[in-house]
N, C-alpha and C positions, 0 to 999 in steps of 0.2 A: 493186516488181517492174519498172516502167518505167526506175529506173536499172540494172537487171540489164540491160538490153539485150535487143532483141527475140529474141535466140534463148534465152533462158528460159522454162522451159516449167515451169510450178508441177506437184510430184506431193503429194496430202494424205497424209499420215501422223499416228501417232498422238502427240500430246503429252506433255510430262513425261518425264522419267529415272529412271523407276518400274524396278524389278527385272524385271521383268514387259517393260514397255518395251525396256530396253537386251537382254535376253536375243533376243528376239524379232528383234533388228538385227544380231546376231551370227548368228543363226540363220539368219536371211536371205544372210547374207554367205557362210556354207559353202555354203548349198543353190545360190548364185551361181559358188561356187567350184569347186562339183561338175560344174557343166553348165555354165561355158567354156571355149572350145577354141581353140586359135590363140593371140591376143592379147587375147583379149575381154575389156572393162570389168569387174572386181570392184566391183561398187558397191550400196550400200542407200541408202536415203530417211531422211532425218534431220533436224536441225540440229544448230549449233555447239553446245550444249548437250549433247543426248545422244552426240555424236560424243568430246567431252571426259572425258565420263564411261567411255565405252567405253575411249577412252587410257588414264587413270588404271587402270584396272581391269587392263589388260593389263601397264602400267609393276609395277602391286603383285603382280601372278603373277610376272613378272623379278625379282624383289625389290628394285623401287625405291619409298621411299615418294613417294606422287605425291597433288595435291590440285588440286580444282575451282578454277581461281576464275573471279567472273563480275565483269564492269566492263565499263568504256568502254574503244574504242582510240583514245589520244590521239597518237598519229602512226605511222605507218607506208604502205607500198605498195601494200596487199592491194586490188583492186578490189573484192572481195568485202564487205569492211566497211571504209566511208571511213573516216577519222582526226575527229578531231571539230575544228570551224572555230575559230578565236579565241576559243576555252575554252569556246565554247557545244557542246555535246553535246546529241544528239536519241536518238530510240530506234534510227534505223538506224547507231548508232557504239555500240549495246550489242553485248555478244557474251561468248562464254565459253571461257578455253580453259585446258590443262592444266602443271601444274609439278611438275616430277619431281627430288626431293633426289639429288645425286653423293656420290661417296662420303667430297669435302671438306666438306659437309653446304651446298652449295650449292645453293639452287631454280634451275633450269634452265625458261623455258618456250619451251612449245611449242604452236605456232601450228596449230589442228583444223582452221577454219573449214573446211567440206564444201565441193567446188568443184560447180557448177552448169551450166558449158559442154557435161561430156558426160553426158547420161542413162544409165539401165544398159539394157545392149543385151538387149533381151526376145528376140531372134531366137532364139537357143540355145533359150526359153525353145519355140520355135513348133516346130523341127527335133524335138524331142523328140514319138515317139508314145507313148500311153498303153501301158500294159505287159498293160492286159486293156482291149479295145475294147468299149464299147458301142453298139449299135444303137438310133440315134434311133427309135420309133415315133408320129408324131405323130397318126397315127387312133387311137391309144389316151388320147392324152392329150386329161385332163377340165380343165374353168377352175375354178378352185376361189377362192372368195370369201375374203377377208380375213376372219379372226372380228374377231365388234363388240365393242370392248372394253369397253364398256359393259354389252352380254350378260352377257362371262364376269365380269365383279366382279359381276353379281347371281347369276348361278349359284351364283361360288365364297364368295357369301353365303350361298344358298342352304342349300350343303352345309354349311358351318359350322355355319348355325341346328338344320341337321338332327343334326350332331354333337352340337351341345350339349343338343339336345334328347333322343338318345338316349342320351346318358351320365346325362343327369337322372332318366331311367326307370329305369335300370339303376343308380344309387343308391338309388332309391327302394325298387329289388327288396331290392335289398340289404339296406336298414334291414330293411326289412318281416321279411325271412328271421331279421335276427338277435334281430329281436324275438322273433319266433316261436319261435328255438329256445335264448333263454334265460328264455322261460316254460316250454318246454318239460323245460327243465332244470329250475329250481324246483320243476316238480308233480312229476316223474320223481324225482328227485335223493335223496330219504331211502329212495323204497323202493330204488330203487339202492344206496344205503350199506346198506342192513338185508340183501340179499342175500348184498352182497360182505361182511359182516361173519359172514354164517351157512357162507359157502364159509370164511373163514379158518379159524374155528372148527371144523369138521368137517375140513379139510385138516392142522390142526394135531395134534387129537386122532389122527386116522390116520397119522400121520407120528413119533407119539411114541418116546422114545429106544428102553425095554423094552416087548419083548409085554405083559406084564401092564396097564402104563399104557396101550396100546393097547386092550383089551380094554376098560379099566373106561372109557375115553373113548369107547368104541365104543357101551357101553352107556348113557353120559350125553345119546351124539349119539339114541340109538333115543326115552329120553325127553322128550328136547327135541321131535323130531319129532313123540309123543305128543301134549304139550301144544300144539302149536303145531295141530295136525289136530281139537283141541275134547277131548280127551279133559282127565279132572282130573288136576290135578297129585298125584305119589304121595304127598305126604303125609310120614307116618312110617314106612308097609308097607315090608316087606320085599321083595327082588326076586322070590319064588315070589307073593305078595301081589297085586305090580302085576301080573305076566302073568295072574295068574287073575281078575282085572278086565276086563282088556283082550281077555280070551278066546280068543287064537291059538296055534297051534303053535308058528310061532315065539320068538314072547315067550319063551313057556317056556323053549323051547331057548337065548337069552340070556340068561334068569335061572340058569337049571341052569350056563352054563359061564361068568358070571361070578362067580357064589359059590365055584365050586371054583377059578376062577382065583384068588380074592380067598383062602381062607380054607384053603386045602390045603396039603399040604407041597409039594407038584409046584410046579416052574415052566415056565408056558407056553409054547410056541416059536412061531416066527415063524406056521409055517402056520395054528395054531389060532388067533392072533387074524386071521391072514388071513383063515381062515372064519368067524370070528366076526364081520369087517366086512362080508362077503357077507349075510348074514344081516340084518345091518342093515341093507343097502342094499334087500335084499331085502322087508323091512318097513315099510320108508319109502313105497317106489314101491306097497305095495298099501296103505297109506294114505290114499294121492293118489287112488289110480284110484277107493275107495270113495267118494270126494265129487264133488259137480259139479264145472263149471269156475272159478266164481266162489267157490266154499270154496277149491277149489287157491291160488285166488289170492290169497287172505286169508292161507289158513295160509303162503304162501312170504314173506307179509312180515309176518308175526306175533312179535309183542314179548313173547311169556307165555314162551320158551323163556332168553331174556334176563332175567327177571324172576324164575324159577324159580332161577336160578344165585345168587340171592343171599339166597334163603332158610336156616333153618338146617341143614336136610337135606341141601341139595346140598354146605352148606361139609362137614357131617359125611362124605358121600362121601369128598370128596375128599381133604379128611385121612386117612381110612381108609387110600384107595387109596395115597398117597403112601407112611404108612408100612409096609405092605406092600411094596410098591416097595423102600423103606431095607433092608427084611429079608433079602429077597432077594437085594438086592445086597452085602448083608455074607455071605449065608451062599456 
């Protein structure tokens, strides 16, 4: 700095020729460009380094290829960077400047070093007023302490420990929850299958192709329910047999129209097994209401209705009813 001569006035800026860096010198050079008037200094804060770089970059938007280099200057004028002495070279003979290919593919360079005589004239910088003024109020203004940096790393210890300690509770829920609800599942789980196996089976039978199959599925769902509600399984009896067992109206009245269903020349239409599953449904739910809560609950996951289906009597049903079904459909 003492061989720059005393009208060198050092300004700090930021080092390196980072993208970040050089953008930021360009940036400065418009916003320079924009607010002088007259003859005023274009100028930003540098060195021979990032000012080389800025060159190159500009040479490569022209379409010249252009490259850094950095070395010693071993003779020349420049007061700016001495020439180095009888081949001894020190760091004030480093420097960096740019070379830019012609179109006879010769390097060409060119000398950056930044000059240091005129500062950049801030005046422009003063003439300008703010475009929205504020009002200093200094009886408003409080002194406010530096935070202690030592505070905040234990605070933001602090909050961490407390993070991690509330995500550990909240795994913990977690577990707990999924334990709980695949025991829940386990104890749940078969009378849940036994239900939805008694809903396929009753939806299947009600859903059957012919009235007729409807009917006699109507009347297998009536004794499944039976069994399953304590009553005994029919046995060998005939369908007037079981209703006169079981003692209702309505039994009867599904023994009476599934024998004439099953054994008549007529065949049934949709409406009569429609009424015929009303009826069933109808006998099911006065079933239920004759028993407590805790029978209801037994008979809804009750296995005697399942176990009856594979007796000889129900197979004999059901062959009945099939080929009755065939008959029908032939005739």
């Amino acid at each position: 700095m003492k061989a720059l001569g005393p009208g060198y006035v050092f300004q700090p800026s930021t080092s390196g020729h980072s993208l970040a860096r050089i953008d930021q010198m360009f940036r400065r050079l418009l916003a320079r460009q924009a607010e002088a008037k007259g003859g005023s200094l274009v100028a930003a804060t540098g060195d021979d380094e990032q000012f080389a770089v800025a060159a190159a970059l500009i040479a490569e938007q022209l379409g010249f290829p252009a490259r850094v280099v950095v070395g010693a200057r071993l003779s020349g004028s420049d007061e700016g960077v001495p020439p180095c002495v009888d081949g001894v070279c020190t760091g004030g003979n480093i420097t960096a400047w740019t070379e830019v290919r012609d179109a006879s593919g010769r390097w060409t360079p060119i000398d950056v070093t930044p000059q240091h005589t005129e500062g950049a004239d801030t005046a422009v910088t003063r003439l300008r007023d703010p475009e929205n003024s504020t009002q200093v109020r200094p009886d408003n203004a409080q002194e406010v302490d530096p935070p202690d940096p030592t505070k905040q790393d234990s605070n933001e210890s602090a909050r961490h420990d407390d993070t991690r300690v509330d995500l550990g509770a909240l795994w913990a829920v977690v577990r707990i929850a999924g334990m709980t609800l695949a025991a829940a599942l386990i104890l749940v789980g078969p009378f849940l299958a036994i239900l939805a196996a008694k809903a396929v089976r009753r939806r299947s039978r009600r859903r059957d192709r012919t009235p007729l199959a409807r009917m006699v599925g109507g009347w297998e769902e009536y004794l499944d329910a039976a069994v399953d509600h304590g009553r005994a399984p029919p046995g060998n009896d005939t369908r007037t047999e079981i209703a006169a067992h079981h003692d209702s109206p309505g039994a009867t009245v599904l023994a009476v129209e599934a024998d004439r269903a099953v054994f008549s020349d007529g065949v049934p239409g949709d409406e009569e097994s429609a009424r015929f599953w009303d009826i069933v449904d109808e006998e099911r739910r006065r079933m239920a209401t004759s028993l407590p809560l805790w029978r209801r609950v037994l008979a809804a996951v009750s296995l005697k209705s399942f176990a009856r289906a594979v007796t000889p009597r129900a197979g004999t049903e059901k062959r009945r009813g099939r080929g009755r079904m065939a008959a029908s459909a032939d005739e």
